[in-house]
C-alpha positions as CSV (number, residue, x, y, z in Angstrom):
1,X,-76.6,16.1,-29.6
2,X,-76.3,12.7,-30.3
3,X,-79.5,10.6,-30.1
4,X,-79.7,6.7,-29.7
5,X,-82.0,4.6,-31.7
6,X,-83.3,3.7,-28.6
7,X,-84.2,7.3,-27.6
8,X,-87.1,7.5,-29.5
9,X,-88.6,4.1,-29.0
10,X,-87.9,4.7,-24.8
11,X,-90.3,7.9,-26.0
12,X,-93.1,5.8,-27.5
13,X,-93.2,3.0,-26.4
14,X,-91.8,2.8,-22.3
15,X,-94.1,-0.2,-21.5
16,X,-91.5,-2.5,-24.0
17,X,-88.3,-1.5,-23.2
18,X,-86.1,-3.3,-20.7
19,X,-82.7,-2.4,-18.8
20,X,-79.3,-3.7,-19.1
21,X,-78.5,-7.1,-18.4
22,X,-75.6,-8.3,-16.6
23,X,-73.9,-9.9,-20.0
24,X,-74.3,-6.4,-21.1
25,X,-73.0,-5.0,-18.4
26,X,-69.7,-7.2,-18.4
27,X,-69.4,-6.4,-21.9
28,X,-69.2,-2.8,-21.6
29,X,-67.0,-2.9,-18.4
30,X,-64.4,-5.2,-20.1
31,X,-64.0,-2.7,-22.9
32,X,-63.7,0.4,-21.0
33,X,-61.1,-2.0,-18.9
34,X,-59.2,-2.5,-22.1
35,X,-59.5,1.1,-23.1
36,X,-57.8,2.2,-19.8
37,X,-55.0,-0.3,-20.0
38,X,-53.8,1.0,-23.2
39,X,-54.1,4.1,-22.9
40,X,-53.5,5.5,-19.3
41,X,-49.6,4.0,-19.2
42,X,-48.9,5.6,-22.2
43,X,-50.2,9.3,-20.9
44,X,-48.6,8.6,-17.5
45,X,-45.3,8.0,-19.0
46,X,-45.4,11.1,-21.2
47,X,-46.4,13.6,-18.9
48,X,-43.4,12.4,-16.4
49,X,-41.3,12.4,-19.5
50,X,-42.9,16.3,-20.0
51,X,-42.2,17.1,-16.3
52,X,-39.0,15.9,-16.2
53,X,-38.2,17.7,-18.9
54,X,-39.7,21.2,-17.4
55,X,-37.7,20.3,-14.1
56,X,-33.9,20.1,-15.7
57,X,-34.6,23.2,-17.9
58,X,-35.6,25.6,-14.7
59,X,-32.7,23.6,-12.9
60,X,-30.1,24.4,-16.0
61,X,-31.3,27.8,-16.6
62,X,-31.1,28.9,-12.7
63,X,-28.1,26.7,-12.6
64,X,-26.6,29.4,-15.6
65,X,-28.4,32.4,-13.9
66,X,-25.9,31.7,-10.6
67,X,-22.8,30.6,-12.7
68,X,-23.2,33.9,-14.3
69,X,-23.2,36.1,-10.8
70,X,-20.4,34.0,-9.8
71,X,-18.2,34.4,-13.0
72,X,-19.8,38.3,-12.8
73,X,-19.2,38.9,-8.6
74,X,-16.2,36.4,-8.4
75,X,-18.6,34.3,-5.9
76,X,-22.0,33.3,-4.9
77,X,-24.4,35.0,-3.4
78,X,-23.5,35.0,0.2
79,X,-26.8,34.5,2.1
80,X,-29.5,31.3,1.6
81,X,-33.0,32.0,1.2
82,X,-36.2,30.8,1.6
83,X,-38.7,29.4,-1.3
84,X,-39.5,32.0,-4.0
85,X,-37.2,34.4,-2.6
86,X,-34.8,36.5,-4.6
87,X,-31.3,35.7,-3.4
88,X,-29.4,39.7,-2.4
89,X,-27.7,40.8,-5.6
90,X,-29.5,38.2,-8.3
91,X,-32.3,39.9,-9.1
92,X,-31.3,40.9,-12.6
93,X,-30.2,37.7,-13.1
94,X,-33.5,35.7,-12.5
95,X,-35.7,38.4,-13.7
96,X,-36.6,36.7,-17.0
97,X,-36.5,32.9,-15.3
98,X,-39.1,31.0,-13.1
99,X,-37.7,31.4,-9.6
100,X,-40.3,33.0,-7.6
101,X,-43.2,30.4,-9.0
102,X,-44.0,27.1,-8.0
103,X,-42.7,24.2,-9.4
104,X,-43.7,21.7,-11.7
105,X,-43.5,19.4,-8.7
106,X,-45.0,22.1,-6.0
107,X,-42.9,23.8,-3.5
108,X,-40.5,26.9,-4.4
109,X,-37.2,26.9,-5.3
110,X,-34.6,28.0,-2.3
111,X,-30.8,29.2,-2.9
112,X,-27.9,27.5,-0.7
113,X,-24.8,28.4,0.3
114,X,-22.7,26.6,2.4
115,X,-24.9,23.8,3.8
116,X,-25.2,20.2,4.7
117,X,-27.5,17.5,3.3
118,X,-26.9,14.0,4.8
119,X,-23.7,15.0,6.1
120,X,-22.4,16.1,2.9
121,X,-21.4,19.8,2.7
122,X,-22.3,21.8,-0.3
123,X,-20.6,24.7,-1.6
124,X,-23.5,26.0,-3.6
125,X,-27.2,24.5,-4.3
126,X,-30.6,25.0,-5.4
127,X,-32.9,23.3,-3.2
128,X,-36.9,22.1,-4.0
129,X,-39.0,22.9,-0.6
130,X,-42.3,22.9,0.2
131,X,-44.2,26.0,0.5
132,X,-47.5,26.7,2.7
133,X,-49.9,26.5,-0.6
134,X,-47.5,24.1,-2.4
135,X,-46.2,20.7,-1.3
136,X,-43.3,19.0,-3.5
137,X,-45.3,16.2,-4.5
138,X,-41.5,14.8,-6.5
139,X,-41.6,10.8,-4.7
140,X,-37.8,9.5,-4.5
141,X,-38.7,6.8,-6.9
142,X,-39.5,10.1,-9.4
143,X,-36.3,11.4,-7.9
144,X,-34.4,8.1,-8.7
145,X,-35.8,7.7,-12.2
146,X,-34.9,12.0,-13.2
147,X,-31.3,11.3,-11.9
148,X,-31.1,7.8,-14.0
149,X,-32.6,10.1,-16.8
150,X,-30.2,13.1,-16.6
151,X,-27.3,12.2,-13.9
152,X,-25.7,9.3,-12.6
153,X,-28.2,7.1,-11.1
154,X,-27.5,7.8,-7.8
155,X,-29.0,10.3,-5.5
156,X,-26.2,10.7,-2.9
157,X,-23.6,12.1,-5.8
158,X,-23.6,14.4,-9.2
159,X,-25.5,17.2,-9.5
160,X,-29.0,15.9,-8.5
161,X,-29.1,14.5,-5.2
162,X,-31.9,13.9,-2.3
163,X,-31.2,16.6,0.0
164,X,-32.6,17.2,3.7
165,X,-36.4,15.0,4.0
166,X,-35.7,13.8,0.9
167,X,-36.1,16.5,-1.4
168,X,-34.7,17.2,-4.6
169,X,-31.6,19.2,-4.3
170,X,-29.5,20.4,-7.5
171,X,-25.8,20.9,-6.7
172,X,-23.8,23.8,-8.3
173,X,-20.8,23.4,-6.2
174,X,-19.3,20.6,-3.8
175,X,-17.5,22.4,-0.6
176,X,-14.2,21.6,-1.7
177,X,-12.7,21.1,1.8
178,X,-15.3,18.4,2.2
179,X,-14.5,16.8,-1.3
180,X,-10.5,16.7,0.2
181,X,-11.2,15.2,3.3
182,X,-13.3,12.4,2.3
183,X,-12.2,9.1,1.7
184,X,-13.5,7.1,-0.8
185,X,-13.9,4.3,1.5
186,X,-16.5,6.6,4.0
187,X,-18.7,6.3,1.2
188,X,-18.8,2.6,0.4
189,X,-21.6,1.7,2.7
190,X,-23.6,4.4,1.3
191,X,-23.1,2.8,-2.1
192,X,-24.4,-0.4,-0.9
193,X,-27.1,1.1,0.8
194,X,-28.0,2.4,-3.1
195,X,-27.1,-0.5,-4.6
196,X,-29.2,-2.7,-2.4
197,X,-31.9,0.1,-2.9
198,X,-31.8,-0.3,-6.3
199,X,-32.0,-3.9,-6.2
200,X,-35.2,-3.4,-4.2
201,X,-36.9,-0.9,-6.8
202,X,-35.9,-3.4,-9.8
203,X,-37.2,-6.0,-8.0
204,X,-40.8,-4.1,-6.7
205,X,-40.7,-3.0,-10.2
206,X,-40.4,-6.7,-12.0
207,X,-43.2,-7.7,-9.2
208,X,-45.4,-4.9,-10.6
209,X,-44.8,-5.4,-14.0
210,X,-45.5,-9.0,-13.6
211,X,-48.4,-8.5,-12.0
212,X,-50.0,-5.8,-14.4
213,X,-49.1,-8.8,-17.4
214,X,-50.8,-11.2,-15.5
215,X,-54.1,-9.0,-15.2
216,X,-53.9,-8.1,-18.7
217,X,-54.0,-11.3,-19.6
218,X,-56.9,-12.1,-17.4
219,X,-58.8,-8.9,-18.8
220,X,-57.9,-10.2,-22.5
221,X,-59.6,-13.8,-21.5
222,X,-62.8,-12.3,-19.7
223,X,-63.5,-9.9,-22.9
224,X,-62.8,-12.8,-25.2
225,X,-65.3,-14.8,-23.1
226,X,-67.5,-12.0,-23.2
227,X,-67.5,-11.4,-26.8
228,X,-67.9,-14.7,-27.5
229,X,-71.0,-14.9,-25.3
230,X,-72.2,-11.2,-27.0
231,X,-72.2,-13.0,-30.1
232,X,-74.8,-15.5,-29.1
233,X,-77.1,-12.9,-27.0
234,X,-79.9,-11.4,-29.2
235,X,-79.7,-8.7,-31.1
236,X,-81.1,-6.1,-28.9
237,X,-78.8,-6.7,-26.8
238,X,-75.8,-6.4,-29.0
239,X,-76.9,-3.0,-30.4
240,X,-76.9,-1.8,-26.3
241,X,-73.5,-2.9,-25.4
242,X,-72.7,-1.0,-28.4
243,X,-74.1,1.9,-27.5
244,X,-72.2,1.9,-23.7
245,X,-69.3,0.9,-25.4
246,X,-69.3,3.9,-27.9
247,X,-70.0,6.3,-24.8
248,X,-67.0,4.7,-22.7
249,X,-64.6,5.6,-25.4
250,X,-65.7,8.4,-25.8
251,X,-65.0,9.5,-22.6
252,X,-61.7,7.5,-22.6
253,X,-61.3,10.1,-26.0
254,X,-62.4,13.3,-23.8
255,X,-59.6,12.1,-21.1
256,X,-56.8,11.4,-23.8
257,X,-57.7,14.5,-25.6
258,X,-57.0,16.6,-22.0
259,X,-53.7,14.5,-21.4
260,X,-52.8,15.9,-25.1
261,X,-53.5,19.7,-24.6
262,X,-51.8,19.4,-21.2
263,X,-48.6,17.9,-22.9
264,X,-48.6,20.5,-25.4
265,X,-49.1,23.4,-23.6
266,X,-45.8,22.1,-21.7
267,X,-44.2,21.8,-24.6
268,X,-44.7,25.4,-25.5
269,X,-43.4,26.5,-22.2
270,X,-40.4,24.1,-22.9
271,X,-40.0,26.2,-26.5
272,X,-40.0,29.4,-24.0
273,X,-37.6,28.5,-21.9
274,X,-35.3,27.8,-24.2
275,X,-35.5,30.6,-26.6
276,X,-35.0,32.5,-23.1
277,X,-32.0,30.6,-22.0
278,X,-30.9,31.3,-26.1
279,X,-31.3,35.2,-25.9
280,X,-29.4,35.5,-22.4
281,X,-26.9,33.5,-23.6
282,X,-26.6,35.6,-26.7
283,X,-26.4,38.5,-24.3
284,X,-23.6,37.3,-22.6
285,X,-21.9,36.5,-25.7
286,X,-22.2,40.2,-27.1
287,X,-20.2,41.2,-23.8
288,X,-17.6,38.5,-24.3
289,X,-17.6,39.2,-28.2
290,X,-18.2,35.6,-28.8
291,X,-19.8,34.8,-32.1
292,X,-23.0,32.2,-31.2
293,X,-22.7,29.3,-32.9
294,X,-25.4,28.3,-36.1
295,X,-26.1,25.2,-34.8
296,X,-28.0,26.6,-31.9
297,X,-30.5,28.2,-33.7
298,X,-31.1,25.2,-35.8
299,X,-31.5,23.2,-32.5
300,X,-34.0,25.7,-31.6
301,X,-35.4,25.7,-34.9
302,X,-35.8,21.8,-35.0
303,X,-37.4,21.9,-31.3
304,X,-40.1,25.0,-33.2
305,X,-40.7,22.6,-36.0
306,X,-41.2,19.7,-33.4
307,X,-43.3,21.3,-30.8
308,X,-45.8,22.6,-34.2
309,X,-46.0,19.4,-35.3
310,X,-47.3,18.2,-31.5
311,X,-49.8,21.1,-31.5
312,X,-51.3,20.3,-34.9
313,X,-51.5,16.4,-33.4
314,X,-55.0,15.0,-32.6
315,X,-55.0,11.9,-30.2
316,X,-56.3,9.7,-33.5
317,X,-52.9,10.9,-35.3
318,X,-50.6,7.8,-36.2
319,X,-47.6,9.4,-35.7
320,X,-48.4,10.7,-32.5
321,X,-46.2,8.8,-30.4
322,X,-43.7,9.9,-32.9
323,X,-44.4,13.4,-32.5
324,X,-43.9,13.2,-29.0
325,X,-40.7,11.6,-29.4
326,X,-39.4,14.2,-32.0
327,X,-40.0,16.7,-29.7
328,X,-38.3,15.0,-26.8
329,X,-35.1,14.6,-29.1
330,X,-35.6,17.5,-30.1
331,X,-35.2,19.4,-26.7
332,X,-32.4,17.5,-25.5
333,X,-30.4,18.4,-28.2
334,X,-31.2,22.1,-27.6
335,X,-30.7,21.3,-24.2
336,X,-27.0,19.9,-24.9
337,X,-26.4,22.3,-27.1
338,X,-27.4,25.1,-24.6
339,X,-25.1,23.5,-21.9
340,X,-22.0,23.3,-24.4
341,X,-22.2,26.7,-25.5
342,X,-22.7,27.6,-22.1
343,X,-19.6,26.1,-20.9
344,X,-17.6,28.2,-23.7
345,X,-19.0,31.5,-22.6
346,X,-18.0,30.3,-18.9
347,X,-14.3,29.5,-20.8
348,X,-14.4,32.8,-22.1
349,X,-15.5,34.7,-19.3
350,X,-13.0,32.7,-16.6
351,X,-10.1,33.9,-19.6
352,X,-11.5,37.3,-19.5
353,X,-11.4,37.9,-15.4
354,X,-7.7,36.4,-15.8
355,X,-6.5,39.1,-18.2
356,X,-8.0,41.7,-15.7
357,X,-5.9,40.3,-13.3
C-alpha cells in the first residue's frame, strides 16, 4: 500500500498539520483537467472505431449467411422476424454467427423481406431493433459517421441506411420494381434534405471543435498560472499538490488501463469472427471445389500478429496508438479480402445453379 510522507507525521504529530489550500486545490484540479483532455478523446475515438468495426463484421457475415440460403434455396427466406429470432429455414446457416445476441449497439438483429422504410421498398434487409432488455443506443450522427466510414455517406441509399425510427438498417437487396419505377428526380429533394443535413453536422461539428480549442486553451493558461503561482507557494505545499496530483493520474491510469482491456478483448472477438467467416467460407469452397486463395490466410495471419501485439500493449507503450492502428488496417484488409473472395464463391455458385439448369 502506498504510504505518503505525510502519513506518518498526520500519526504523530495531528496538532501541526493543516488542510489543503485553495492554490493547492486549483493545482491539482488543473492537472486532472489536462489529464482528461488528452486522454478521454483519444479512448472515445477508439472504442467507436472498435464498435464500428464489430458492427460491419456481424452485418457482412449475416449479410454472407443469407446470400448463401439464397444462392442455396434460389430465394430468401420468405417470412420477417422479430429480434433474435431464427428466420424458418436459416438455422444452419447462423448457427456459428451472432444473430440471436444483442448487439454491440443493444437491440437484436431482425430479418426483412419485402418491406418499406421511408417509402423505399426493400427486397431483402437486416434490420437493428430494440428489444425489451436492450435499447439500440446507435445515435444517427454514429449512423452518419459508420456509413461515411464503410458506405456512401448517405443514409437514404447503399447498403446502410436509417430505416423505420431511425434505426440502422443493412440492405441486402433493393425491390427491383421499386428501383424501375423511380425517377431520379423523386429523389432530389431528399438529397438536399442530406446535403443540408450534412452542412448542419459539419457546421455543429466546427462549432464544437472550436469551442473545445478555445477551452483548451483556457485550461493551458489557468495551469500555467497555477504552476507559476505553485512555484512561489512553500514547500509544503508543493510536496501536497504533488501528492493529489500523483493520485489523479493514477486514477486517470486505472480508467485508460480499463479503456485498453475493453478494446482488446474486442479485438479478439473481431479475430473470432473472422477466422469464422474464414472456415465457412472455406466450407463453401470445398462444395464448389474452389481452391481458397493464400492471401487470405496471410490477411488473417497479419490481423493474429496485429491483435497479439495489442494484447501484449500497456497504456505507457509508445507505439500504442500504432498498435491500434495496425490492427485496424489489419482487419479491413481481412475484411476486403473476405468480401472479394466471397463474391467469387457467389460467381461460382450462381455458374454452378446455371449448369443445373
Amino acid at each position: 500500500m502506498f504510504t505518503s510522507p505525510y502519513t506518518h507525521r498526520l500519526g504523530n504529530h495531528r496538532e501541526g498539520c493543516r488542510g489543503f489550500t485553495i492554490l493547492e486545490i486549483a493545482i491539482v484540479l488543473a492537472i486532472m483537467g489536462i489529464i482528461t483532455a488528452i486522454a478521454l478523446p483519444a479512448f472515445e475515438r477508439m472504442q467507436r472505431n472498435t464498435r464500428f468495426s464489430a458492427l460491419i463484421n456481424d452485418l457482412r457475415v449475416l449479410g454472407g449467411a443469407f446470400q448463401h440460403y439464397n444462392s442455396t434455396n434460389g430465394g430468401w427466406p420468405p417470412l420477417s422476424t422479430t429480434a433474435g429470432v431464427v428466420p424458418e429455414g436459416m438455422q444452419d446457416f447462423l448457427r456459428e454467427t451472432n444473430w440471436t445476441k444483442t448487439t454491440i449497439f443493444g437491440g437484436g438483429y431482425v430479418w426483412e423481406k419485402d418491406v418499406t422504410h421511408n417509402g423505399r421498398k426493400v427486397r431483402a434487409a437486416i434490420a437493428v431493433q430494440p428489444t425489451d432488455n436492450a435499447p439500440v443506443s446507435m445515435t444517427r450522427q454514429e449512423m452518419a459517421m459508420f456509413d461515411t466510414q464503410y458506405d456512401d455517406g448517405n443514409l437514404a441509399t447503399g447498403f446502410f441506411q436509417a430505416g423505420y425510427l431511425d434505426l440502422p438498417l443493412y440492405v441486402i437487396e433493393d425491390d427491383p420494381a421499386y428501383v424501375a419505377a423511380t425517377n431520379p428526380g423523386d429523389t432530389a429533394d431528399d438529397q438536399a434534405a442530406a446535403d443540408a443535413a450534412a452542412k448542419a453536422a459539419a457546421e455543429a461539428q466546427a462549432a464544437a471543435d472550436k469551442a473545445a480549442a478555445e477551452k483548451a486553451a483556457a485550461d493551458q493558461a489557468a495551469a500555467e498560472a497555477a504552476a507559476k503561482a505553485a512555484a512561489e507557494a512553500q514547500a509544503a505545499a508543493e510536496k501536497a499538490a504533488a501528492e493529489a496530483a500523483a493520485a489523479a493520474a493514477e486514477q486517470a491510469k486505472a480508467d485508460a488501463i480499463k479503456n485498453l482491456q475493453d478494446t482488446q478483448s474486442a479485438a479478439v472477438a473481431d479475430l473470432k469472427s473472422d477466422e469464422q467467416r474464414l472456415k465457412d467460407l472455406e466450407k463453401w469452397a470445398d462444395k464448389l471445389d474452389v481452391k481458397v486463395p493464400k492471401n487470405l490466410k496471410n490477411r488473417l495471419e497479419d490481423v493474429k500478429d496485429a491483435v497479439e501485439d495489442l494484447k501484449d500493449a500497456t497504456v505507457d507503450s509508445r507505439k500504442l496508438t500504432t498498435y491500434i492502428q495496425d490492427f485496424l488496417d489489419a482487419q479491413a484488409a481481412m475484411a476486403k479480402a473476405l468480401t472479394q473472395y466471397e463474391a467469387t464463391l457467389q460467381a461460382a455458385q450462381d455458374k454452378e445453379d446455371r449448369k443445373g439448369k
